[in-house]
DRENKOLGU-877072 format. One record per residue (C-alpha): x, y, z; residue number from 1; chain. Coordinates in pm, 1 decimal, decimal comma, m for minus. Layout:
# DRENKOLGU-877072
((X Y Z) NUM "A")
...
//
This chain:
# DRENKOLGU-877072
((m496,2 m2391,2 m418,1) 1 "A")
((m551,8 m2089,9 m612,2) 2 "A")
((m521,9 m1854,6 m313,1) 3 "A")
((m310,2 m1591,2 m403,1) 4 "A")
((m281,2 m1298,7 m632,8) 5 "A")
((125,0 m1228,7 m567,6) 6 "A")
((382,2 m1437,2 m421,7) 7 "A")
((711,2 m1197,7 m355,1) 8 "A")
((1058,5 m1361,6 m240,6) 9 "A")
((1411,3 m1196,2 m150,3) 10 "A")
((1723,5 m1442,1 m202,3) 11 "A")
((1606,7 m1795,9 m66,1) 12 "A")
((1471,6 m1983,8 m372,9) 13 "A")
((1842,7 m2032,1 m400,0) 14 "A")
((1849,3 m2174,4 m78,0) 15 "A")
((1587,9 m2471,6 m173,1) 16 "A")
((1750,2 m2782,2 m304,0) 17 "A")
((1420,6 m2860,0 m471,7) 18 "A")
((1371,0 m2555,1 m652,0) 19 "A")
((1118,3 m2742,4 m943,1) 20 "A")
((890,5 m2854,9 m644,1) 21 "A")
((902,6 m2459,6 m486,2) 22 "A")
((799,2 m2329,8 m837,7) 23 "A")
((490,6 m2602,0 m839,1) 24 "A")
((422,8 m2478,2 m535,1) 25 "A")
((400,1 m2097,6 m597,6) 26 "A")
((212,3 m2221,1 m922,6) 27 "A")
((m76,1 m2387,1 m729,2) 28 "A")
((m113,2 m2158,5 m478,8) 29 "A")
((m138,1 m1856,5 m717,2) 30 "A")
((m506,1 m1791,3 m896,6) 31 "A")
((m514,6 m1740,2 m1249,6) 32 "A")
((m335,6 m1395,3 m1379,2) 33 "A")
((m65,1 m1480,0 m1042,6) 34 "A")
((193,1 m1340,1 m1064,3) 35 "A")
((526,5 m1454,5 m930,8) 36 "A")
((827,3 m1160,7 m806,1) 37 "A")
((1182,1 m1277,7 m707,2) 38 "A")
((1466,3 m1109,8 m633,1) 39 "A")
((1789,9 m1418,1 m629,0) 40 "A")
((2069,2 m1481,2 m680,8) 41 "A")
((2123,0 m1700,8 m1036,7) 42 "A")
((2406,2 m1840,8 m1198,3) 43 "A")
((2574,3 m1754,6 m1520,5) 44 "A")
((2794,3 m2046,4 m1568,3) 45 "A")
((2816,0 m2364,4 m1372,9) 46 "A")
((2992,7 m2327,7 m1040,1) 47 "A")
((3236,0 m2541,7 m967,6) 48 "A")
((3194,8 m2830,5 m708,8) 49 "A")
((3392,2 m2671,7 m463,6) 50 "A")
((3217,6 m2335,7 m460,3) 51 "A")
((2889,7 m2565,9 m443,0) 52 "A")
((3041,6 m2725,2 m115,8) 53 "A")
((3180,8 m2393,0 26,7) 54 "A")
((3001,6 m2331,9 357,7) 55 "A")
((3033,7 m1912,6 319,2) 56 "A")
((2904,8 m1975,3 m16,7) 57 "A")
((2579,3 m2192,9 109,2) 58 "A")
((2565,9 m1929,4 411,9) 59 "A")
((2560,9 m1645,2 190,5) 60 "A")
((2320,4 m1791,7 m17,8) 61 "A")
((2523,1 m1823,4 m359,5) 62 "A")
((2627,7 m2183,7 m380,2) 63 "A")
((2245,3 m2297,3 m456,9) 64 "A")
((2212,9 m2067,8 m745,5) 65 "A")
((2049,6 m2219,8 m1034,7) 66 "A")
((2167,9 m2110,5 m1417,1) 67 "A")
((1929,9 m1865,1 m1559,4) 68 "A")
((1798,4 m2134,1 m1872,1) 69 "A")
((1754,3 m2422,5 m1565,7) 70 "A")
((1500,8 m2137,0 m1358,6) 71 "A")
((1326,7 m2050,7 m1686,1) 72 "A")
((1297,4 m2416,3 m1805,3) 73 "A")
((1150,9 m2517,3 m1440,0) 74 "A")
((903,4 m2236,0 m1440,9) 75 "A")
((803,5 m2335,8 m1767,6) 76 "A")
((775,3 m2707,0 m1621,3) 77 "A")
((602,9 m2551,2 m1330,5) 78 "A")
((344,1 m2375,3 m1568,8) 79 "A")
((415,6 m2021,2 m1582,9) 80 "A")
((408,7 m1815,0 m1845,6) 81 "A")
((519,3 m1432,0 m1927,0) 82 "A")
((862,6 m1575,5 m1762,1) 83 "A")
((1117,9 m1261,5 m1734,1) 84 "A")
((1499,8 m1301,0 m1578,1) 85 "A")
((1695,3 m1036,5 m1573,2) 86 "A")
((2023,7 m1053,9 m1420,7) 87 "A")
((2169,6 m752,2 m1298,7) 88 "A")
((2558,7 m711,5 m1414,2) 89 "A")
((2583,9 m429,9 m1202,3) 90 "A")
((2603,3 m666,7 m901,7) 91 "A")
((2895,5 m854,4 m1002,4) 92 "A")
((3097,7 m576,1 m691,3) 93 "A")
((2837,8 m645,5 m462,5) 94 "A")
((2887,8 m1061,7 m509,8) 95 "A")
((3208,0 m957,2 m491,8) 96 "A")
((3214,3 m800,5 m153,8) 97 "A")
((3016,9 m1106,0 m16,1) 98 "A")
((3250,7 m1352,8 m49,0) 99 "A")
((3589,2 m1142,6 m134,2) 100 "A")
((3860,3 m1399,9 m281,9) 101 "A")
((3694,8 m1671,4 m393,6) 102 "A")
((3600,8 m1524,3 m730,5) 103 "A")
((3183,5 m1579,4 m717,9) 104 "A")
((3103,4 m1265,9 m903,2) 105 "A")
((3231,9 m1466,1 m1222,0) 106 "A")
((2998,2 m1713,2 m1210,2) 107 "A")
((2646,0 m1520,2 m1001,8) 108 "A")
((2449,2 m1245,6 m1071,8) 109 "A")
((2180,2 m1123,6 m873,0) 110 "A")
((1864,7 m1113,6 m1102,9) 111 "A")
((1485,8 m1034,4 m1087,6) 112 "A")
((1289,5 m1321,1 m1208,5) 113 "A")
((925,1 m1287,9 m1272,2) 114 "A")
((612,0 m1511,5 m1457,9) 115 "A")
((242,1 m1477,0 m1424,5) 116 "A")
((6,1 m1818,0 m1374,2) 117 "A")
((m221,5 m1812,0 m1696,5) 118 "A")
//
């Protein structure tokens, strides 16, 4: 508990299908004035179940994407404050590119999400 100052993460909260218990996690670890970096991949729009059950999808780490108001309300849950999530439209190509025909890049973004333990 309250061991860490920074807790840094590149595309795998996704990846979690407990994402509320990974953010109470990162919350107890951190001390006091924590703060918390991710770079995911988050969801605009709700995907539909069969981009949810596609296995390039899960492989490429886009079917577990949260929506960007379900991350902020779990951090909240979780504790954090100073909760920023910026999704970057920029990678809608690159989404693109990783799974080319099945139309992800209208639904996920990649985003930075950040939020510091008071």
């Amino acid at each position: 508990d309250a061991t860490a100052d920074v807790i840094i993460s590149n595309c795998v909260i996704n990846l979690s299908p407990d994402k509320r218990q990974v953010f109470h996690e990162a919350f107890r670890v951190l001390r006091p004035g924590g703060r918390l970096a991710i770079s995911d991949v988050v969801a605009t729009t709700e995907l539909p179940q069969e981009m949810r059950d596609d296995p390039v999808l899960h492989s490429g780490c886009m079917a577990g994407a949260a929506l960007v108001e379900d991350l902020e309300s779990m951090l909240r849950a979780a504790g954090f404050g100073e909760i920023r999530i910026a999704p970057k439209d920029e990678s809608r190509e690159l989404i693109r590119d990783w799974a080319p025909g099945r139309g992800a890049e209208n639904y996920l973004l990649s985003a930075t999400i950040e939020a510091v333990k008071p």
